[in-house]
LOVO-678362 format. One record per atom (N, C-alpha, C): residue in one letter; x, y, z. Coordinates in pm, whole numbers, padded with zeros to 5 digits, always signed. Each point is the difference from the previous one (the first is absolute). Example, Ala and Ser with C-alpha at 12.3 -4.5 7.8 and 13.67 -1.06 7.14 Angstrom:
A+01319-00569+00780
A-00089+00119+00000
A+00090+00120+00000
S-00035+00105-00072
S+00082+00119+00006
S-00077+00109+00073
This chain:
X-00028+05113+08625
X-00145+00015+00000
X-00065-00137+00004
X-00136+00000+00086
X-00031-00140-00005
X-00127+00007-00092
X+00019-00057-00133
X-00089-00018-00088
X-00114-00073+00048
X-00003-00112+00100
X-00114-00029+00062
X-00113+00064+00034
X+00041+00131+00064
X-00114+00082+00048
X+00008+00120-00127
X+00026+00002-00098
X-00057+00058-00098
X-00091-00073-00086
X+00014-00121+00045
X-00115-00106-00118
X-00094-00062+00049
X-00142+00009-00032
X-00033-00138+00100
X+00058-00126-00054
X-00016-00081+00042
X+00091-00152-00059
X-00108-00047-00039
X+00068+00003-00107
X-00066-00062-00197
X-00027-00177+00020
X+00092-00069+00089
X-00026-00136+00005
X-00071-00059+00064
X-00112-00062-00019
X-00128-00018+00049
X+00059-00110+00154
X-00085-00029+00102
X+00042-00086+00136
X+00032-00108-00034
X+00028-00057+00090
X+00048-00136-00036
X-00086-00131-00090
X+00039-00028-00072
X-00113-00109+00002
X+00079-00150-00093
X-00085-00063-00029
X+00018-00161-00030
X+00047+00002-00160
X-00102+00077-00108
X+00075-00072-00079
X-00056+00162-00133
X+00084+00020-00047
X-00033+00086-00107
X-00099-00051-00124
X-00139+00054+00025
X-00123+00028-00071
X-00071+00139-00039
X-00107-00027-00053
X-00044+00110-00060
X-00030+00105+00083
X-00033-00032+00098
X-00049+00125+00095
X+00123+00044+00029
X+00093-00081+00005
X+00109+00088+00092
X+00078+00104-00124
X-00034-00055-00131
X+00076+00052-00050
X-00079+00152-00047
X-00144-00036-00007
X-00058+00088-00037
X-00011+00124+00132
X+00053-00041+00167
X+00005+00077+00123
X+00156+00053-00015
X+00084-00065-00088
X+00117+00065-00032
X+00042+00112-00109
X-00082+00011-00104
X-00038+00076-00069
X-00108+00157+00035
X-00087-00032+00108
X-00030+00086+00078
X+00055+00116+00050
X+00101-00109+00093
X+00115+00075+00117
X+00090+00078-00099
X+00039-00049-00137
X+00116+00090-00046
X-00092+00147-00070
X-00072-00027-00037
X-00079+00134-00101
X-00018+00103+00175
X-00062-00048+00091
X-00023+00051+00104
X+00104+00100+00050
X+00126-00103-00014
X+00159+00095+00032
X+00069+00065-00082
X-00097+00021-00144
X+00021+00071-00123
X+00118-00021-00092
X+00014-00118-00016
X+00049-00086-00064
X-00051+00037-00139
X-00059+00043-00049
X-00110-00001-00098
X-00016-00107-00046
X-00129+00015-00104
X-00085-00132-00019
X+00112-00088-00101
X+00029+00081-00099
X+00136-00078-00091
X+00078-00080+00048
X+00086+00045+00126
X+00092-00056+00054
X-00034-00137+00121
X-00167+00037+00031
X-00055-00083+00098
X-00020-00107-00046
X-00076+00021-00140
X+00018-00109-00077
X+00067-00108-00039
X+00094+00084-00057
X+00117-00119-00027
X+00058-00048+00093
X+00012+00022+00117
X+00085-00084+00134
X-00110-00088+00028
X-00111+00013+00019
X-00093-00094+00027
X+00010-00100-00112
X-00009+00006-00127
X-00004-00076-00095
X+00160-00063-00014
X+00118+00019+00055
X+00063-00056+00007
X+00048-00110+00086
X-00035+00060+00214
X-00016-00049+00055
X-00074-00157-00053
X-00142+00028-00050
X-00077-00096-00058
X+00055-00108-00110
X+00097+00021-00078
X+00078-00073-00088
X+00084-00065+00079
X+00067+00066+00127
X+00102-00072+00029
X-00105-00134+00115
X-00092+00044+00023
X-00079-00093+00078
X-00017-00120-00061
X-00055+00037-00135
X-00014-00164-00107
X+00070-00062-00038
X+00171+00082+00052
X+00091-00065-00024
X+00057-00077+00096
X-00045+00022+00146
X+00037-00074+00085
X+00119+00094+00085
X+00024+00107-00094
X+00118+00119+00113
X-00043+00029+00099
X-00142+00065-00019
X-00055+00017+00141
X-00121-00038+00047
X+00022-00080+00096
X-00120-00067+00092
X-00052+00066+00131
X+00108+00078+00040
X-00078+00076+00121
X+00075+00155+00012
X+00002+00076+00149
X-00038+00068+00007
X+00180+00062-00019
X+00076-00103+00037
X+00120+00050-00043
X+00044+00019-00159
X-00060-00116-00082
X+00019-00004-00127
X-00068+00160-00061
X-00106-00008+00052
X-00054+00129-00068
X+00126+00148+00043
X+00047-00016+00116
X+00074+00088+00042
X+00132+00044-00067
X+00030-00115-00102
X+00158-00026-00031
X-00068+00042-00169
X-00109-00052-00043
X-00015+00039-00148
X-00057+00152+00005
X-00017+00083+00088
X-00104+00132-00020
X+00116+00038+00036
X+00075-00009+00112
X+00171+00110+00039
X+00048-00018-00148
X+00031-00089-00067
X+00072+00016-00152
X-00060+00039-00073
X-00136+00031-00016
X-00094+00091-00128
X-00002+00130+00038
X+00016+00026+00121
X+00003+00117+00034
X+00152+00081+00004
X+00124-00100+00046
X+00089+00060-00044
X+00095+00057-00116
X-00091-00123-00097
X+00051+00029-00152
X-00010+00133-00059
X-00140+00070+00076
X-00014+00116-00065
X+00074+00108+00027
X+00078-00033+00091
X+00068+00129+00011
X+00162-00054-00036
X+00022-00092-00052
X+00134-00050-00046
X+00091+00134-00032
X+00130+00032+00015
X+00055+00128-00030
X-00033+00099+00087
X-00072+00013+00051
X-00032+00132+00123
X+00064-00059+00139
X-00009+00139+00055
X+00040-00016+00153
X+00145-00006+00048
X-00020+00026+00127
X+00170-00066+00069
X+00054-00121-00032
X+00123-00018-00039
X+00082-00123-00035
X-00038-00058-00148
X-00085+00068-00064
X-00038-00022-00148
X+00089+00053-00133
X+00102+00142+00097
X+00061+00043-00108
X-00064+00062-00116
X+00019+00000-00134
X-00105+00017-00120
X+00058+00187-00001
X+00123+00063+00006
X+00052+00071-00027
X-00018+00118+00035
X-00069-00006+00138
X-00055+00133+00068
X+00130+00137+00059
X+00103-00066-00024
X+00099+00088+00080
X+00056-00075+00167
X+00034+00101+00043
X+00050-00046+00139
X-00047-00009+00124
X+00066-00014+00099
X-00104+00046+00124
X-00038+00089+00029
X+00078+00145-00080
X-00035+00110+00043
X-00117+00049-00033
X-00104-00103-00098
X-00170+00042-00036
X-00050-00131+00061
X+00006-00049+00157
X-00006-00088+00075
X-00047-00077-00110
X+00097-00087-00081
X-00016-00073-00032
X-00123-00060-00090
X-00095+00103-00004
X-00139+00012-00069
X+00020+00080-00124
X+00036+00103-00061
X+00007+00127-00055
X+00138+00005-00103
X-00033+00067-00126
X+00108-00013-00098
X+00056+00155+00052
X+00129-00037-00048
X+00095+00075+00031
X+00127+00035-00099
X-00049+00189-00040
X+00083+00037-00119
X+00133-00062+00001
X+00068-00004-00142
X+00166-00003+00037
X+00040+00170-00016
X-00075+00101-00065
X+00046+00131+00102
X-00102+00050+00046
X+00059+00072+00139
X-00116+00077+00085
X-00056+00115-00078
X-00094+00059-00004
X-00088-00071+00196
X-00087-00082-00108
X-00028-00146+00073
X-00152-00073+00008
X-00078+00064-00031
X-00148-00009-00089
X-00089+00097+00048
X-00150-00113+00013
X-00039+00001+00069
X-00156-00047+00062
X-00100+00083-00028
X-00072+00015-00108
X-00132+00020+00004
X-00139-00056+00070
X-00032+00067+00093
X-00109-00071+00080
X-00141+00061-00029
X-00076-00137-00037
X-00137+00052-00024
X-00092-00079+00061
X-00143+00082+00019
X-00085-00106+00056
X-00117+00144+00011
X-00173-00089+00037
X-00100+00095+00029
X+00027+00094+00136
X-00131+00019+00040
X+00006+00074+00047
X-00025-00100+00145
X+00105+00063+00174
X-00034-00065+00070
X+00038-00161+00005
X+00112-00070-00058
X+00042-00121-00040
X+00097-00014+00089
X+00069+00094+00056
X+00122+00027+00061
X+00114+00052-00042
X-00003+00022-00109
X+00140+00083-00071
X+00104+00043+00065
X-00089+00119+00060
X+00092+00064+00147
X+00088-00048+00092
X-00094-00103+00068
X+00080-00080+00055
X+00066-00101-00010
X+00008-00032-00139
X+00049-00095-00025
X+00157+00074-00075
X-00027+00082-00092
X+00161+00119-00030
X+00064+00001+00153
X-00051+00056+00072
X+00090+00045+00184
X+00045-00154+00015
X-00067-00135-00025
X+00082-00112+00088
X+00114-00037-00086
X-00012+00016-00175
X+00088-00047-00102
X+00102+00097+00004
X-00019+00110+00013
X+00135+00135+00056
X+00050-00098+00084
X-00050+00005+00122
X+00103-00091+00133
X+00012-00127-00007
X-00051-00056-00081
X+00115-00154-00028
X+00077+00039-00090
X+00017+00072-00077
X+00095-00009-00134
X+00139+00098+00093
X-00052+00107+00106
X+00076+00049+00047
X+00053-00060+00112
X-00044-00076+00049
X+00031-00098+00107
X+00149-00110-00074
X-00021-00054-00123
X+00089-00011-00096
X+00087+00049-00081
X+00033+00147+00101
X+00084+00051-00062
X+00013+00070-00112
X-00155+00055-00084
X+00032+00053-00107
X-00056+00140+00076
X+00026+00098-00080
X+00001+00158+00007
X-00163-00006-00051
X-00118+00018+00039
X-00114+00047-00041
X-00047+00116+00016
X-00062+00039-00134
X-00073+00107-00018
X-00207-00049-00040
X-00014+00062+00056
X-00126+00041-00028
X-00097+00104-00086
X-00031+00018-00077
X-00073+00064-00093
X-00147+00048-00021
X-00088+00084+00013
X-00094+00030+00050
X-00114+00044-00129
X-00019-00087-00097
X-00079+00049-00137
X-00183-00031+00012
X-00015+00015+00130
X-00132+00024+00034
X-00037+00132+00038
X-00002+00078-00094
X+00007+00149+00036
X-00131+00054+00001
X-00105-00087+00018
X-00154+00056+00021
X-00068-00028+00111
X+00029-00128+00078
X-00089-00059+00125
X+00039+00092+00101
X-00072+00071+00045
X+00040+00056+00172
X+00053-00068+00104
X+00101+00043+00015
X+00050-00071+00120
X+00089-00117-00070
X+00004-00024-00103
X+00079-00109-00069
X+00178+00003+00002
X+00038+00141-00023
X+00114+00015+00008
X+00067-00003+00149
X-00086+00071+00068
X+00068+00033+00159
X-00014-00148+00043
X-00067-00097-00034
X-00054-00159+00062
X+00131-00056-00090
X+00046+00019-00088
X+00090-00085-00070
X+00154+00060+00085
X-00006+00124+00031
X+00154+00039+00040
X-00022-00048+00125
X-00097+00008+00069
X+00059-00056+00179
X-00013-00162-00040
X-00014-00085-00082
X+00036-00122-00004
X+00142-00018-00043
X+00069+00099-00131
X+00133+00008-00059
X+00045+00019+00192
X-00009+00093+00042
X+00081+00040+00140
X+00039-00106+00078
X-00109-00049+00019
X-00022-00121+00085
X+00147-00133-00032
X-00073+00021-00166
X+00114-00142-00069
X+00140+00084+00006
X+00034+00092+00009
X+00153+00096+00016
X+00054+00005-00197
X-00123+00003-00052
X+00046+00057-00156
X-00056+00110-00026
X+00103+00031-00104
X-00020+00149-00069
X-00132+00014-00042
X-00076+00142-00020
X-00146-00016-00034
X+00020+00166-00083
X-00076-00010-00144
X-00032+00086-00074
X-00157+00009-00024
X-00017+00129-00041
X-00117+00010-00056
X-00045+00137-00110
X-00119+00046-00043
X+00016+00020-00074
X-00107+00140+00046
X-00085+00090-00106
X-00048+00062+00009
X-00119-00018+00050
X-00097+00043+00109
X-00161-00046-00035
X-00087+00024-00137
X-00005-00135-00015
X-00103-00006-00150
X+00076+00033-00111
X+00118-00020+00020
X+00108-00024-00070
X+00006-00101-00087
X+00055+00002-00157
X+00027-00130-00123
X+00049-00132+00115
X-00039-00100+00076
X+00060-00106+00003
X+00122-00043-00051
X-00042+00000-00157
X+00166-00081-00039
X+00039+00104-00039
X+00045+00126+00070
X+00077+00086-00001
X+00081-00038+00155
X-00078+00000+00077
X+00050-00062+00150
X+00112-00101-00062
X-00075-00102-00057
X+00126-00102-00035
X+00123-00002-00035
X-00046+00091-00130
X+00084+00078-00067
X+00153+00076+00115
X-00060+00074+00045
X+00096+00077+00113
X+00092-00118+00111
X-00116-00079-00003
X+00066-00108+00155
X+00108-00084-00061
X+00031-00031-00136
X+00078-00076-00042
X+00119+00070+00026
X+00020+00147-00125
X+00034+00078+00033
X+00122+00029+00150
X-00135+00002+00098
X+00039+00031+00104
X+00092-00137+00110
X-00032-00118-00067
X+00043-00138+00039
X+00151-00035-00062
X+00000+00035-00102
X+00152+00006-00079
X+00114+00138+00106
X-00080+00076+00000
X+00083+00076+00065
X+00080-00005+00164
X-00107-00085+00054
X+00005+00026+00172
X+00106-00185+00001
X+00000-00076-00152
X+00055-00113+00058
X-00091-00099+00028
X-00115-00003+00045
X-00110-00098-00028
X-00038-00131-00056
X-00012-00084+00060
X+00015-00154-00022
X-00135-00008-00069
X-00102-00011+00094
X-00127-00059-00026
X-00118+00155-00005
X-00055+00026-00110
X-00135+00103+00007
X-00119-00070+00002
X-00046+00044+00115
X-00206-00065-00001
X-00077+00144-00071
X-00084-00054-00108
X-00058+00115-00054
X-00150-00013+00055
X-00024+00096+00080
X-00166-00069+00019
X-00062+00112-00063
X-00128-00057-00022
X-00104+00066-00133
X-00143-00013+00109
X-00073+00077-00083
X-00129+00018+00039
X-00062-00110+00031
X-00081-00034+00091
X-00119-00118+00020
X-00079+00040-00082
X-00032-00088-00095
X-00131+00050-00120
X-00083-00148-00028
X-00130+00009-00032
X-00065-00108-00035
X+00050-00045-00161
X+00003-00145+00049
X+00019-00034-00200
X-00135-00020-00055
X-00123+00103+00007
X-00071+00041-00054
X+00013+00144-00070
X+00079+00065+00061
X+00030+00153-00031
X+00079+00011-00114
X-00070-00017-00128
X+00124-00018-00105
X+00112+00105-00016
X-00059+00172+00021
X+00087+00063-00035
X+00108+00003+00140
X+00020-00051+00104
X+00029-00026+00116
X+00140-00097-00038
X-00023-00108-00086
X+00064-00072-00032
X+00094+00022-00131
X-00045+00074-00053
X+00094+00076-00136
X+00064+00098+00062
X-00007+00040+00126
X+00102+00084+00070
X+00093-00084+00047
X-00043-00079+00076
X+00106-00132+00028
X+00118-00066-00090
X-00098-00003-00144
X+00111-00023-00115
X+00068+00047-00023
X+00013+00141+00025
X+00050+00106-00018
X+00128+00024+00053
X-00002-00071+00148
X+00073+00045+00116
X+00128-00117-00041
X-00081-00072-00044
X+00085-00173-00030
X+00102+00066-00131
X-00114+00071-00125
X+00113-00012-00141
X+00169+00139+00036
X-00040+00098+00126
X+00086+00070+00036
X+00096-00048+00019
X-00057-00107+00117
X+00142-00054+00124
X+00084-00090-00125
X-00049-00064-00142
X+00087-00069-00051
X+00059+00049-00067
X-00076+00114-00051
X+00142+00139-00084
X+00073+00035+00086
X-00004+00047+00119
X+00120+00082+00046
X+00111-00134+00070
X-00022-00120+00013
X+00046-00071+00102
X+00005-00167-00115
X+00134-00069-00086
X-00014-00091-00031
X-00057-00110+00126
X-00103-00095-00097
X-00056-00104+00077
X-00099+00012+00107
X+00001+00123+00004
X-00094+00051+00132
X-00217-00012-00092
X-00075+00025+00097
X+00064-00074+00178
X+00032-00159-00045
X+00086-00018+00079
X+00032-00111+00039
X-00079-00165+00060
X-00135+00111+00053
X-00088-00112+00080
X-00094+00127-00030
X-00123-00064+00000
X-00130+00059-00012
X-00097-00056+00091
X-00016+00027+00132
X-00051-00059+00114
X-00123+00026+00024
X-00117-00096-00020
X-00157+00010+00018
X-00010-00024+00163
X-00002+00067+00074
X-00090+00025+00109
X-00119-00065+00015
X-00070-00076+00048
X-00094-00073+00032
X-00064-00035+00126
X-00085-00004+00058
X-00119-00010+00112
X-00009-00133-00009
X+00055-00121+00067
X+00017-00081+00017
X-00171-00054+00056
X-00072+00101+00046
X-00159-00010+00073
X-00054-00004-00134
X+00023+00066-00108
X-00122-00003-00099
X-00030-00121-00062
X+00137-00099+00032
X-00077-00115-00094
X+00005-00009-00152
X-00073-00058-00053
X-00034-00030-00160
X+00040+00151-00100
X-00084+00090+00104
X+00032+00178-00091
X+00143+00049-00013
X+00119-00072+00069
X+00120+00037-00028
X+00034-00060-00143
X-00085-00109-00011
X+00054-00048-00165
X-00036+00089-00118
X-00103+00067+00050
X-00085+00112-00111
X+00116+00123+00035
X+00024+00017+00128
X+00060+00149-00025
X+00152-00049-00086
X+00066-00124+00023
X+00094-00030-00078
X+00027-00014-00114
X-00100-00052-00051
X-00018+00004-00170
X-00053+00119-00065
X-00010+00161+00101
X-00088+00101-00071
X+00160+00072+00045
X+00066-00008+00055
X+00128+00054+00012
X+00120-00065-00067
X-00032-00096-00074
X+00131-00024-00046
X+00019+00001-00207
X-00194+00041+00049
X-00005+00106-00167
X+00069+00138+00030
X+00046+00050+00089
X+00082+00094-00036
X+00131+00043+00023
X+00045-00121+00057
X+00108+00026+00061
X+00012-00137+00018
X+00158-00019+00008
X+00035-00137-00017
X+00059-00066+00180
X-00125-00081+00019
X+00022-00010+00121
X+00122-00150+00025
X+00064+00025+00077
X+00138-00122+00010
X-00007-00072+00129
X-00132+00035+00128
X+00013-00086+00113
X-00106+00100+00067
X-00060-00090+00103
X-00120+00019+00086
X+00067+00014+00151
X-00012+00136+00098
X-00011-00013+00101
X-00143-00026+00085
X-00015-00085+00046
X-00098-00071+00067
X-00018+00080+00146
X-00067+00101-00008
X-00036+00121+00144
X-00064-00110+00110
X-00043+00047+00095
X-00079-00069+00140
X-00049-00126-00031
X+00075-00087-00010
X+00047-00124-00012
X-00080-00040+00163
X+00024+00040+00095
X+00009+00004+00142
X-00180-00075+00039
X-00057+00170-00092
X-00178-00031-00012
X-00054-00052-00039
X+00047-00106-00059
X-00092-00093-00122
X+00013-00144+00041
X-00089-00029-00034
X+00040-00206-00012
X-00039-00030-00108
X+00039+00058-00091
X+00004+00009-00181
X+00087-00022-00015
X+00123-00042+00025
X+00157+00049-00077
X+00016-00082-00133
X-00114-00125-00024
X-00005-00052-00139
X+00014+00102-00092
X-00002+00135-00028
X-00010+00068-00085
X+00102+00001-00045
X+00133-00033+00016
X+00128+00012-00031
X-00018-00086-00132
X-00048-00170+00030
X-00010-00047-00113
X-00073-00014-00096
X-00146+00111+00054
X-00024+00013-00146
X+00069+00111-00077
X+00062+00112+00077
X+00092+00122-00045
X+00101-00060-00092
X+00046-00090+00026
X+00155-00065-00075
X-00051-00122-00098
X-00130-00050+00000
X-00059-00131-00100
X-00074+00047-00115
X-00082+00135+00038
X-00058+00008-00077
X+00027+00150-00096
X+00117+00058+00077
X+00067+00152-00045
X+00128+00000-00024
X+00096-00112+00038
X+00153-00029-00023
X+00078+00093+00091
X-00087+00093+00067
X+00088+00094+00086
X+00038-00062+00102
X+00159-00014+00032
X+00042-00012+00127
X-00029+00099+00139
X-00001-00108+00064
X-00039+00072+00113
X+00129+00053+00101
X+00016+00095+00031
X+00152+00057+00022
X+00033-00009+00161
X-00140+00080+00112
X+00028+00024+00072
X-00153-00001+00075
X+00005-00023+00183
X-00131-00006+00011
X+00021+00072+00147
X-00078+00106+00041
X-00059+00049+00120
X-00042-00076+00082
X+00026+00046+00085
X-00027-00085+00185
X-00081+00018+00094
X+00090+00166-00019
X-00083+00105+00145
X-00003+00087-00037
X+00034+00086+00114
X+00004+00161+00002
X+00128+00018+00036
X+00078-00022+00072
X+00141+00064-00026
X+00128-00028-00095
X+00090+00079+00014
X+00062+00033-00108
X+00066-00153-00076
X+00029-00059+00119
X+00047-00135-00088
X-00069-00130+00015
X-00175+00028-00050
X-00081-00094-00020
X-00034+00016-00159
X+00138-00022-00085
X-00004-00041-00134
X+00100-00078+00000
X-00011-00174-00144
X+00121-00029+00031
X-00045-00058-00157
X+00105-00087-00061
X+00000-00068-00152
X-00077-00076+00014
X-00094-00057-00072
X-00086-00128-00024
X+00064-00109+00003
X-00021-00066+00085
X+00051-00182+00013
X-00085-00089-00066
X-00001-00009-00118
X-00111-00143-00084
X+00019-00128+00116
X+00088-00022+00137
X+00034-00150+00004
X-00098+00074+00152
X+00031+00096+00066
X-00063+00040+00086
X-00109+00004-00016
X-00080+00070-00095
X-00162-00009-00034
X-00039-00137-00060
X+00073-00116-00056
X-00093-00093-00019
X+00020-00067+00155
X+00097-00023+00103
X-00020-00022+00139
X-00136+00073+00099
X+00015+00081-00043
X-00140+00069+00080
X-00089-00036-00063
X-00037-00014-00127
X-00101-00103-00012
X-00056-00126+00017
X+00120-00061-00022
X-00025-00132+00060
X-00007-00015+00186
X+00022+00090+00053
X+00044-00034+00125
X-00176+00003+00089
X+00035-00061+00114
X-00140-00057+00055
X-00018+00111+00046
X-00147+00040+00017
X-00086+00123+00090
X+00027-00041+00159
């Protein structure tokens, strides 16, 4: 993915010598690419330290001290970071039981991409060789279940579901169940799109979460926030109103593709500690891939 054209570039044009305007036109550009203001801050104010120190005088210096403030924050995440995620068979992003099946709880509002984002993580994980199942505990949206099985089809994994308007974490309940039995590597549990305004919406959610860890040690395994990579600043609100109920372990980053925001990653991981796991592309099936911290601070720095 070329992080370039997901960002506008945060590093102001060329110029002579690092001053106030530039720093204060650099501070701009990052809140702009949703960096948030916290994180905009402090790179500017560091950049600025290293200026009085003589590290950086121009446009490269600034380039070499903001790529290292920015990569620190994601120290431990990503490809080639290791930090005890399992194998390749959860491409290398994703923890991975020592007994089957995995289980993935996926959550997010409404319209974030969920959907499509379960159908591309089925076909990379199955593309890698594990046995996927799919799980269907959105048992109220119309059209939710039949939209989730022709994506399972698509990815060539198993797909369950449950009653209409059916207990949710009864769905769960059954799919584990049903995942132990068939041999099953990896389960995606997808859940309702609900606002994290909807409290009793979200105590169902809890619900679905305290099941999957009774019937299934360690489960879930990953608790995956779904995110609209377009909303900007409001993914930090829906993140911190979802991880009062459920313990969220990594951010998939949806239509990545539409935005020239993708700063949101670091305020997602600076100012919430959540790693960021995985990020959307496109629209077909294998426009998801692991977050590269060395790839996204390159697309930032890289020229328009």
């Amino acid at each position: 993915m070329n992080w370039a054209r997901a960002l506008r570039r945060v590093v102001p044009p060329a110029f002579r010598r690092i001053d106030a305007d530039m720093l204060e036109e650099l501070e701009e550009r990052l809140i702009m690419a949703d960096f948030g203001v916290q994180a905009s801050m402090r790179f500017v104010d560091l950049v600025e330290k290293a200026a009085r120190k003589g590290a950086a005088r121009d446009e490269a210096g600034l380039r070499r001290i903001l790529g290292g403030a920015i990569r620190e924050v994601f120290d431990g995440d990503g490809p080639g970071d290791g930090g005890g995620r399992g194998d390749a068979g959860a491409a290398d992003a994703l923890t991975v039981a020592d007994t089957p099946p995995t289980v993935y709880l996926v959550v997010g509002v409404n319209g974030a991409g969920k959907t499509t984002t379960i159908g591309k993580l089925a076909h990379l994980l199955g593309a890698r060789g594990r046995r996927v199942m799919v799980a269907a505990a959105d048992t109220f949206r119309a059209g939710a279940v039949e939209q989730l099985e022709r994506w399972a089809e698509r990815a060539g994994a198993d797909f369950i579901r449950g009653q209409p308007g059916g207990d949710p974490a009864a769905v769960a309940f059954d799919a584990i169940a049903a995942a132990r039995a068939r041999g099953t590597d990896i389960l995606l549990i997808d859940t309702a799109g609900r606002l994290h305004t909807h409290g009793g919406l979200m105590d169902e959610l809890a619900k679905v979460d305290r099941v999957t860890a009774k019937h299934h040690p360690g489960a879930p395994h990953e608790t995956l926030l779904v995110l609209d990579a377009t909303v900007g600043q409001n993914g930090l609100v829906q993140a911190r109103e979802f991880s009062r109920y459920v313990t969220v372990t990594g951010i998939v980053l949806a239509k990545l593709d539409s935005t020239a925001r993708g700063g949101i990653v670091v305020a997602l991981r600076e100012e919430l500690g959540i790693p960021i796991r995985m990020v959307g592309t496109g629209e077909r099936l294998e426009d998801l891939k692991p977050f590269d911290p060395d790839e996204f601070v390159e697309g930032v720095l890289a020229a328009s």
